[in-house]
VEXKE-939128 format. One record per residue: chain; residue number from 1; residue in three letters; x, y, z of N, C-alpha, C in turn. Coordinates in steps of 0.001 Angstrom, whole numbers, plus 500000, padded with zeros to 6 digits. Layout:
N
NODE   chain   resi   resn      n.X      n.Y      n.Z     ca.X     ca.Y     ca.Z      c.X      c.Y      c.Z
NODE       A    NUM    ALA        X        Y        Z        X        Y        Z        X        Y        Z
...
//
This chain:
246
NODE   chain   resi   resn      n.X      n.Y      n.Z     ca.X     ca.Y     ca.Z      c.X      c.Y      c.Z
NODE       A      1    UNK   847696   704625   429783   846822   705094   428704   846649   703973   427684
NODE       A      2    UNK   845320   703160   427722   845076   701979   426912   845352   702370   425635
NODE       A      3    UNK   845327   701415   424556   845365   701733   423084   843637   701366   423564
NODE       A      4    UNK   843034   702104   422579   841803   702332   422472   841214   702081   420952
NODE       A      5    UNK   842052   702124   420367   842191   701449   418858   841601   702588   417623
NODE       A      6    UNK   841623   704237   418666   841737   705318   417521   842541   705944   418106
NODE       A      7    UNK   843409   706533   417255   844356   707321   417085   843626   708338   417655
NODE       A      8    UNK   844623   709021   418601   844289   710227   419847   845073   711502   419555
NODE       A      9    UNK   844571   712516   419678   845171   713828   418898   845961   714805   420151
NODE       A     10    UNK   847203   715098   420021   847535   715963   421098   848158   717209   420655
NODE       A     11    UNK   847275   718382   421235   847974   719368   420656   849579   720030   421333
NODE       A     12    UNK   850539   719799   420154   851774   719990   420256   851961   721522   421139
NODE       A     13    UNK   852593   721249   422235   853184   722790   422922   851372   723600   423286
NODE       A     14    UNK   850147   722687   423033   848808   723122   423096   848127   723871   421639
NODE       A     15    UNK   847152   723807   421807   846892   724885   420510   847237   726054   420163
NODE       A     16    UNK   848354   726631   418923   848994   727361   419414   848545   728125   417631
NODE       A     17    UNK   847433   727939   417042   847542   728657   416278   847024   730221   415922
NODE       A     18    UNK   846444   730848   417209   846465   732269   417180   846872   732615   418247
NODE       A     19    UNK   847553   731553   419597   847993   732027   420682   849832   731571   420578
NODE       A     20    UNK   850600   732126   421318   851812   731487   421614   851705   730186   422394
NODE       A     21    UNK   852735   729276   421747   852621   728197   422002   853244   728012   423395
NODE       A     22    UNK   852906   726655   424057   852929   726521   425458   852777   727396   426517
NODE       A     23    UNK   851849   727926   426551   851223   729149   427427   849946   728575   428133
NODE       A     24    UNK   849636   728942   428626   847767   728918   429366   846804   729062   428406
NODE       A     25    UNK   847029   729794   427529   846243   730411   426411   846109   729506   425218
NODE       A     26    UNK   847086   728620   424933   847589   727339   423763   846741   726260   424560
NODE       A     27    UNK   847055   725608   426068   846093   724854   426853   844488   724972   426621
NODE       A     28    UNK   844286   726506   427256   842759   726532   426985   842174   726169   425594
NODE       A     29    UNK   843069   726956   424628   842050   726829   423049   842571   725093   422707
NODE       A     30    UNK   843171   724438   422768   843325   722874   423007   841977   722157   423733
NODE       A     31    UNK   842141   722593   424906   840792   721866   425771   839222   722175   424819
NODE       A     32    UNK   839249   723653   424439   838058   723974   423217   838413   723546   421784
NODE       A     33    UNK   839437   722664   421629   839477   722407   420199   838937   721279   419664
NODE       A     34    UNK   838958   720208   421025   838529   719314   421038   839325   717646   420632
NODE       A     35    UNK   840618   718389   420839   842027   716986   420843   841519   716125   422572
NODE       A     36    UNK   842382   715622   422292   842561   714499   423319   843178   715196   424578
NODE       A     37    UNK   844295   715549   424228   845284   715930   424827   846681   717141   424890
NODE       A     38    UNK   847375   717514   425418   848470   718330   425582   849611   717495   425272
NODE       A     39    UNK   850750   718553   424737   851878   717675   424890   852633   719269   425609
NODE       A     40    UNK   853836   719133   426394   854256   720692   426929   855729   720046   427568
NODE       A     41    UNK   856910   720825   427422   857518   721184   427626   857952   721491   429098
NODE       A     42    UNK   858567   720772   430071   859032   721633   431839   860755   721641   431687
NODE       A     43    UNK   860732   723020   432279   861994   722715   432908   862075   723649   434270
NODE       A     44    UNK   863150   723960   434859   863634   723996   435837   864549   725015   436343
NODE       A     45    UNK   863919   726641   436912   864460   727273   437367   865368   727275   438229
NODE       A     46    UNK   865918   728816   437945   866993   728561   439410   866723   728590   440779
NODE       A     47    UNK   865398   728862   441242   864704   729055   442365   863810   727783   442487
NODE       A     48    UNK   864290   727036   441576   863282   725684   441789   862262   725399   441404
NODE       A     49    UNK   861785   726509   440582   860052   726386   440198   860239   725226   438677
NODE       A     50    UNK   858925   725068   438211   858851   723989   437032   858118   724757   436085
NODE       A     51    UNK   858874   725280   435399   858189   725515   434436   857963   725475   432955
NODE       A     52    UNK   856822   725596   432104   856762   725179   430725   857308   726169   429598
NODE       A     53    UNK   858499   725491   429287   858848   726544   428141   860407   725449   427143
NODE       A     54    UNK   859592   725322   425877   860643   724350   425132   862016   724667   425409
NODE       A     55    UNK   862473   725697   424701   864007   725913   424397   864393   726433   426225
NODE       A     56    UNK   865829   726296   426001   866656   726142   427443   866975   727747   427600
NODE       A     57    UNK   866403   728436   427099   866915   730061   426860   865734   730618   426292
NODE       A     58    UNK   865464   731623   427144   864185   732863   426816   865133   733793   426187
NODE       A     59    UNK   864459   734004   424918   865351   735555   424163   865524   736427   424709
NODE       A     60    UNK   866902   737172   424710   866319   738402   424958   866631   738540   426683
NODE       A     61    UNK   866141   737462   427278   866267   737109   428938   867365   736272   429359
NODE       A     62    UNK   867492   735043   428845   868569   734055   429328   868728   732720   429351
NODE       A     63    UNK   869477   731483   430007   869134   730258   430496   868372   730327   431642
NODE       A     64    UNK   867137   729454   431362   866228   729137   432246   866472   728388   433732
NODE       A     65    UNK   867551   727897   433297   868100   727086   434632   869150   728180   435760
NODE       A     66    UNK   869193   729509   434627   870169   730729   435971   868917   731845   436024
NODE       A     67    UNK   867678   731456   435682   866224   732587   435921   865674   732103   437230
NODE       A     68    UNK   865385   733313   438086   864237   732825   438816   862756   733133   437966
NODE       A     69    UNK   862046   732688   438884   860111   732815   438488   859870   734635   438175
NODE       A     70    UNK   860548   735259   439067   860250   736467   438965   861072   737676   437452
NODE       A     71    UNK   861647   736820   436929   862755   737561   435857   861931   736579   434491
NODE       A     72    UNK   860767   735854   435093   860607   735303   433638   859384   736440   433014
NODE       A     73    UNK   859055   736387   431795   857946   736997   431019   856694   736058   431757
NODE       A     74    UNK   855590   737272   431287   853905   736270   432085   853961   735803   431346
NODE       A     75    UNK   854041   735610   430532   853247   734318   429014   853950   732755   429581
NODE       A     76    UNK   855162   732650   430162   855671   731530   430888   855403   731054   431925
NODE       A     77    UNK   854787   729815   431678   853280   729185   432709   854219   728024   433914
NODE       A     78    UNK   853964   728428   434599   854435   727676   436025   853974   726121   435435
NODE       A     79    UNK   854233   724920   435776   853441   723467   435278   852130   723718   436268
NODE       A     80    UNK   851943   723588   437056   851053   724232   437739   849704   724129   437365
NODE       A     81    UNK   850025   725567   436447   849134   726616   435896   848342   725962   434619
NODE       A     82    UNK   849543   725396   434334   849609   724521   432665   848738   723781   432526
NODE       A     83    UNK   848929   722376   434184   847767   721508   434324   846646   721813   434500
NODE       A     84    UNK   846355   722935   435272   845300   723254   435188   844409   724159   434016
NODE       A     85    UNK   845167   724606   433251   844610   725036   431895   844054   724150   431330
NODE       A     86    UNK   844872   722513   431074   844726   721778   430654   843052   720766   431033
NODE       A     87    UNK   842600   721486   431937   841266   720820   431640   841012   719344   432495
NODE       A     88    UNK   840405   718824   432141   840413   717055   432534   841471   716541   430817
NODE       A     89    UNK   841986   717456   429848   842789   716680   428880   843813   715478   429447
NODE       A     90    UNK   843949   714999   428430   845383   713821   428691   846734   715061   428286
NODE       A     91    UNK   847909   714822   429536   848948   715494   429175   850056   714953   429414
NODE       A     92    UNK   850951   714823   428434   852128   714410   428219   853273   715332   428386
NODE       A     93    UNK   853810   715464   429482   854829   716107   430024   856375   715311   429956
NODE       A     94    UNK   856715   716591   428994   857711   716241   428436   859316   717169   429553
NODE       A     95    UNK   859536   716312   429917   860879   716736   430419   862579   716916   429762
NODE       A     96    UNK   862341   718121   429431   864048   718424   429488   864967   718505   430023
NODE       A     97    UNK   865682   717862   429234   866830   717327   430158   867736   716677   429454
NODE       A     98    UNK   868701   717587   428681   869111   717249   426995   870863   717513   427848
NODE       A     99    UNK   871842   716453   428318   872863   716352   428707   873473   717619   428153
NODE       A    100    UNK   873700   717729   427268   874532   718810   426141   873941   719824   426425
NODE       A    101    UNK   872855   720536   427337   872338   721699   427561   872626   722420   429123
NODE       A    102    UNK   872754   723552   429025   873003   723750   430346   871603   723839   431309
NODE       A    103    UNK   872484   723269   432550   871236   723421   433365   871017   721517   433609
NODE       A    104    UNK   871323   720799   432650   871217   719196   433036   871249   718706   434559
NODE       A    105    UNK   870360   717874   434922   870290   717282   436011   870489   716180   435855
NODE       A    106    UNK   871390   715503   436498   872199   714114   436442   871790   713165   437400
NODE       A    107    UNK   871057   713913   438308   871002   713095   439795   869579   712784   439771
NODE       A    108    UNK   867975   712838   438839   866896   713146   439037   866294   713374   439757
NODE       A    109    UNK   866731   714769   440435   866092   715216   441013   865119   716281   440293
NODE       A    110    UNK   865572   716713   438996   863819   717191   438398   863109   715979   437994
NODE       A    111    UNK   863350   715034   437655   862279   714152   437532   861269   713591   438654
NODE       A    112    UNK   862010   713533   440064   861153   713472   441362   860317   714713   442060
NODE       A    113    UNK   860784   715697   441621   860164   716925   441066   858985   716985   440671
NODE       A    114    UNK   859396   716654   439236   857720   716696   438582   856765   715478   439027
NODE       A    115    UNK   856807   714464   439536   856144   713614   439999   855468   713826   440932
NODE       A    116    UNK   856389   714413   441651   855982   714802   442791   855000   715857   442869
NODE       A    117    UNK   855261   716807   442221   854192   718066   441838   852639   717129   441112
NODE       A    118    UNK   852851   716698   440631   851374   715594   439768   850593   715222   440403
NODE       A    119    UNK   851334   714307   441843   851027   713338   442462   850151   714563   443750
NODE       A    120    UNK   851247   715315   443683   850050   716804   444438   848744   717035   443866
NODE       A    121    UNK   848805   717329   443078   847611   717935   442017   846656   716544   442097
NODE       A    122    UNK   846820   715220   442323   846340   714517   441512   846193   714116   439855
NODE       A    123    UNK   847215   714856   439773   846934   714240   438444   847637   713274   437747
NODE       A    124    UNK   848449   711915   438377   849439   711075   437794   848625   709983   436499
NODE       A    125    UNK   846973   709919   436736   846701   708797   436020   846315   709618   434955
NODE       A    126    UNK   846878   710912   434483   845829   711572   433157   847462   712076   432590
NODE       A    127    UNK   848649   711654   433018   849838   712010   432600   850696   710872   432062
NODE       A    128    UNK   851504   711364   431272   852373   710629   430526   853679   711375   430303
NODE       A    129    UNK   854940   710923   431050   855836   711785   430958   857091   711371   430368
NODE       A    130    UNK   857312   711775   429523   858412   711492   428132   859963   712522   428538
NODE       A    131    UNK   860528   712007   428039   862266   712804   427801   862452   712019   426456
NODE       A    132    UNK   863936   712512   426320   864552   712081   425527   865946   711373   425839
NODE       A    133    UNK   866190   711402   427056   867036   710727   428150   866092   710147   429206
NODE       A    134    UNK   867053   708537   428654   866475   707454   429244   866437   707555   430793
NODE       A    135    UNK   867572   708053   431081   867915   708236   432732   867379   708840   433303
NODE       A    136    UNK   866618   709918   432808   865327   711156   433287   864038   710428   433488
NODE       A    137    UNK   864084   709327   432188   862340   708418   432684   863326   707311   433456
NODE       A    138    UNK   864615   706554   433440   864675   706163   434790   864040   706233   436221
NODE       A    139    UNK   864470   708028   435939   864451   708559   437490   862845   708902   437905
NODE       A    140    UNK   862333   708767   436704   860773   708901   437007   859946   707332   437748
NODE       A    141    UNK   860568   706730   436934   859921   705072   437347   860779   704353   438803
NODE       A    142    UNK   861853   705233   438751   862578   704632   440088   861563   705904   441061
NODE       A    143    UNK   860819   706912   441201   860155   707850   441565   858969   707253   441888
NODE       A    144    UNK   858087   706462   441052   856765   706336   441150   856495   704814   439877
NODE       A    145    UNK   856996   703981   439551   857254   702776   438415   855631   702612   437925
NODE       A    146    UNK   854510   703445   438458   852969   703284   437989   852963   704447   437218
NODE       A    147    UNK   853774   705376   437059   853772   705871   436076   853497   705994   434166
NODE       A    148    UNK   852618   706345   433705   853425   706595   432357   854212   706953   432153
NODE       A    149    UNK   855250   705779   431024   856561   706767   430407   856903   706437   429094
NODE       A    150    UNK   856750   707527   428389   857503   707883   426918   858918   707869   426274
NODE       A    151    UNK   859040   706932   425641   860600   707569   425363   860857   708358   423999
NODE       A    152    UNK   861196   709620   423879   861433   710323   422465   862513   709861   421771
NODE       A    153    UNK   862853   709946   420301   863403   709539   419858   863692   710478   418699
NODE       A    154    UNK   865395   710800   418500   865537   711603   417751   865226   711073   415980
NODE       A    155    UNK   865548   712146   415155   865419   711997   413645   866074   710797   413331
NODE       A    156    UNK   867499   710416   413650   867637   709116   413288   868176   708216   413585
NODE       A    157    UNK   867246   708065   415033   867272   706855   415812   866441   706089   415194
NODE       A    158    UNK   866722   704433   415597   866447   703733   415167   864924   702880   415964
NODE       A    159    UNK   863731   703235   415396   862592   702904   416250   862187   701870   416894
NODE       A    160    UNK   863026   700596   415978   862888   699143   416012   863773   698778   417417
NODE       A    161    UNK   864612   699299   417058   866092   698903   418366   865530   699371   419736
NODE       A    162    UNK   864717   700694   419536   864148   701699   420719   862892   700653   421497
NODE       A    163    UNK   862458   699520   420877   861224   698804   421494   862092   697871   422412
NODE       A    164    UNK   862930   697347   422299   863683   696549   422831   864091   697544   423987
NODE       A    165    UNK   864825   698029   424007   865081   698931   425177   864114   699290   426004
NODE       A    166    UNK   863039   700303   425369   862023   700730   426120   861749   699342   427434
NODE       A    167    UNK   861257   698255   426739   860579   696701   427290   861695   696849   428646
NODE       A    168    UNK   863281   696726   428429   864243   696745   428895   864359   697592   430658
NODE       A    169    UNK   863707   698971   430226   863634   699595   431001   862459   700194   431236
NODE       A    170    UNK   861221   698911   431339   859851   699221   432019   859402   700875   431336
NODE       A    171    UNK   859625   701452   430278   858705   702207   429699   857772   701531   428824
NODE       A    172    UNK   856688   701985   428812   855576   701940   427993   855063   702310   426673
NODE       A    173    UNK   855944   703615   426279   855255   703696   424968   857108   704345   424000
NODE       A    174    UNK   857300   704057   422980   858072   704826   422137   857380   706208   421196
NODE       A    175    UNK   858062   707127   421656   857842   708566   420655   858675   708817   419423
NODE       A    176    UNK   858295   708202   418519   859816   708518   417429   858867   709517   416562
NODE       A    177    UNK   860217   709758   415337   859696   710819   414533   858584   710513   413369
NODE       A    178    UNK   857834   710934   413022   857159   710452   412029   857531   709649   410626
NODE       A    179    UNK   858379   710610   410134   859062   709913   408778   859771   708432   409342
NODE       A    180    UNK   859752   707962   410559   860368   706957   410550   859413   705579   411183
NODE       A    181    UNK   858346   705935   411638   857179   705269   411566   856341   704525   410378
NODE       A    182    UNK   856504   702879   410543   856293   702160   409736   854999   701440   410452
NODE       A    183    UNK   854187   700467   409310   852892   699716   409770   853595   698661   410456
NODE       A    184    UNK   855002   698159   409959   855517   696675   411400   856410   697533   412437
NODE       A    185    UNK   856449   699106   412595   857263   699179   413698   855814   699047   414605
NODE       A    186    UNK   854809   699961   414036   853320   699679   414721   853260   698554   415746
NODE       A    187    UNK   852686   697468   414269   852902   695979   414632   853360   695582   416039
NODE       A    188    UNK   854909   695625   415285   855791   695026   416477   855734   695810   418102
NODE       A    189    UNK   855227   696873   417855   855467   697918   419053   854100   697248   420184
NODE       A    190    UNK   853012   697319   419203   851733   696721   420249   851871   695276   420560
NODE       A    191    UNK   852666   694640   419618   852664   693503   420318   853326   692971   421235
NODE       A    192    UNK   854051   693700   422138   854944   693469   422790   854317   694572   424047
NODE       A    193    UNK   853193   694921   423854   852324   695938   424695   853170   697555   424803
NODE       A    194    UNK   853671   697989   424279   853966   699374   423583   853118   700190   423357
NODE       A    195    UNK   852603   701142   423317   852352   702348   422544   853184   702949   421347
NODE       A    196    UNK   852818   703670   420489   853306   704265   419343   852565   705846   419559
NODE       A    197    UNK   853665   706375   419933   853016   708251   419790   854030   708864   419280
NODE       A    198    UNK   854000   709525   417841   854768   709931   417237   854721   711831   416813
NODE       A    199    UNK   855151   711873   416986   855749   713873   416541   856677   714124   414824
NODE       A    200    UNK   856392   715187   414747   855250   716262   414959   854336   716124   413429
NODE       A    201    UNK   853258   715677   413411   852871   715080   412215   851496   716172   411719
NODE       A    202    UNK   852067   717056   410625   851261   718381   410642   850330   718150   409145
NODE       A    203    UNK   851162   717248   408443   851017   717096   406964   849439   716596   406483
NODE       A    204    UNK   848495   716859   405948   847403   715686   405970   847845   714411   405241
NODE       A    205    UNK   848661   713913   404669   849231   712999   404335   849639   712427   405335
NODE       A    206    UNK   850172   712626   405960   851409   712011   407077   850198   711474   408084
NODE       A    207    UNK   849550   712209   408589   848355   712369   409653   847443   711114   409219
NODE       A    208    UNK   847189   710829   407558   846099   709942   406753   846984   708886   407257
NODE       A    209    UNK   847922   708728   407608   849143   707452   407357   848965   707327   408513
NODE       A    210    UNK   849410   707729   409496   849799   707104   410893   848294   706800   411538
NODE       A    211    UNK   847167   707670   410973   845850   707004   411654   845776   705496   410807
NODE       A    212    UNK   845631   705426   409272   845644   704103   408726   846306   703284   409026
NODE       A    213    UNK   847821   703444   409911   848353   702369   410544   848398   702265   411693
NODE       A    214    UNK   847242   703077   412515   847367   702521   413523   848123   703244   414802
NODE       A    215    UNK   848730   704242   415024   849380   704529   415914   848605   705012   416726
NODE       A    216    UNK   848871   705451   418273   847978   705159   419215   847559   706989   419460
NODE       A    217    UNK   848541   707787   419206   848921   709400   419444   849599   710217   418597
NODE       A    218    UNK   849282   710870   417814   850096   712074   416958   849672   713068   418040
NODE       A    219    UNK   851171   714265   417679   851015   714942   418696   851323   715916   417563
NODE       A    220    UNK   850556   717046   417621   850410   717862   416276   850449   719592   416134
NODE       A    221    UNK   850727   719704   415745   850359   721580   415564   849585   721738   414704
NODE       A    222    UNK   848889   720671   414046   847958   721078   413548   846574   719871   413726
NODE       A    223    UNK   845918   720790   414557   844907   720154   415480   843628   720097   414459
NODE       A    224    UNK   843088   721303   414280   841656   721671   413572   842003   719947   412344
NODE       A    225    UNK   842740   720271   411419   843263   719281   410977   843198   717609   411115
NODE       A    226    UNK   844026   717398   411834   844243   716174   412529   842653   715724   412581
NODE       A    227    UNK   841835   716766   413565   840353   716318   414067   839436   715900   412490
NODE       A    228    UNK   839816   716959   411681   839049   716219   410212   839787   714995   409882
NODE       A    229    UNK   840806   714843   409846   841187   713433   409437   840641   712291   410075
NODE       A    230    UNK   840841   712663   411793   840230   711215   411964   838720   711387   412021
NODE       A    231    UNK   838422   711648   411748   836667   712315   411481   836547   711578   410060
NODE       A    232    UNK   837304   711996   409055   837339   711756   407840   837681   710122   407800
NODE       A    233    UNK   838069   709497   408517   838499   708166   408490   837971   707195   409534
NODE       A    234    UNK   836655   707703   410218   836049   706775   410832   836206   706686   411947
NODE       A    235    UNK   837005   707659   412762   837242   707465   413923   836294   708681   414943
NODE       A    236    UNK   836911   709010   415954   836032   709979   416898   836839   709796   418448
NODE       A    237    UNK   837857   710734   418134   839136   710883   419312   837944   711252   420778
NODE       A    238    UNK   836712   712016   420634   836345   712048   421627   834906   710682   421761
NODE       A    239    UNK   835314   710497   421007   833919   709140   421632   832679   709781   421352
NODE       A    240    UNK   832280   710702   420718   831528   711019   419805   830947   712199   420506
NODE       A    241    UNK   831514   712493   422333   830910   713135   423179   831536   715085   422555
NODE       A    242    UNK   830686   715821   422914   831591   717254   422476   832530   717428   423728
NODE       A    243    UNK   833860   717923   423449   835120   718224   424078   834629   719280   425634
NODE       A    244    UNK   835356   718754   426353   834700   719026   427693   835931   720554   428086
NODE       A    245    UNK   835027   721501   428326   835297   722895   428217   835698   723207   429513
NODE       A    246    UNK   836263   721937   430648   836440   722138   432289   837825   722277   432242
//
């Protein structure tokens, strides 16, 4: 995913402000909102299926990693289902896979998983797939190395140290948190051919900032938003074309 030199809008978990977030329903009103892109959540039943849902535990139901497909609620979208909600959007599939959680896969085999499912669909060149464990986008680039890969970065990790690494281990873009996004982590990040896609940036302040410096992706929950800003600042996330409703 080139830097294109405007800041690209992705709606966080999809558009989720009169639907539940990461559903089919958050996808579709995303693809009509007119962002760039998805950002969503997989993990990994006990029957093997992939599916989109942030936290490691459905209320009420359980850990997702001791559910099959059939014990989950409908509103919980197979990846599947997800991609294809998702339109021709750009989607950034975010894999969990948080050591300290149950259900961790050590061996990546969900990361050859989801590749593998993409590479079905066709859809590897419109994806970008992020963790927050390095060893998960390891197992993605030891999977398929033409991949996009993201690396997330918690509240207070250090963004500067994270470019060096990333370079280190053939990822492509750093995801850190907003408040810790500077105009030379920018800088330094593209010049070393990086990406900068940062979370979760809802604020119109925050949003005025990271388009004025430059970052390549905010990934947002607040979309309608975001789209006036960079509207408001000269840009045009879709290339001036209206948002494609496929």
């Amino acid at each position: 995913m080139q830097n294109t030199g405007v800041t690209r809008i992705y709606a966080h978990r999809g558009d989720h402000e009169s639907v539940p977030e990461n559903t089919v329903a958050a996808f579709l009103a995303a693809v009509a909102s007119g962002a760039n892109g998805v950002e969503l959540d997989v993990r990994r039943t006990a029957d093997g299926a992939l599916v989109v849902h942030h936290d490691h535990v459905i209320a009420g139901i359980g850990d997702i990693h001791l559910l099959r497909v059939a014990d989950l609620p409908s509103d919980v979208a197979l990846l599947d289902e997800a991609m294809g909600a998702a339109g021709t959007l750009q989607v950034n599939v975010e894999i969990k896979n948080d050591p300290d959680e149950p259900g961790h896969d050590p061996t990546g085999s969900l990361s050859h998983q989801v590749v593998a499912l993409l590479a079905e669909r066709g859809d590897l060149e419109r994806v970008l797939i992020s963790s927050f464990d390095l060893a998960t986008l390891d197992a993605v680039r030891q999977c398929d190395p033409t991949v996009e890969t993201g690396w997330l970065l918690g509240y207070l990790q250090d963004p500067v140290a994270a470019v060096e690494v990333s370079i280190a281990h053939g990822i492509g873009a750093i995801h850190p948190f907003v408040l810790s996004v500077t105009r030379d982590l920018v800088i330094r990040a593209h010049d070393v051919g990086l990406e900068v896609n940062t979370w979760t940036v809802n604020a119109r302040e925050d949003l005025e900032r990271m388009v004025e410096i430059g970052v390549d992706i905010v990934i947002t929950d607040a979309v309608a938003l975001a789209l006036e800003v960079i509207d408001g600042q000269g840009g045009s996330p879709n290339g001036g074309l209206a948002p494609s409703l496929a």
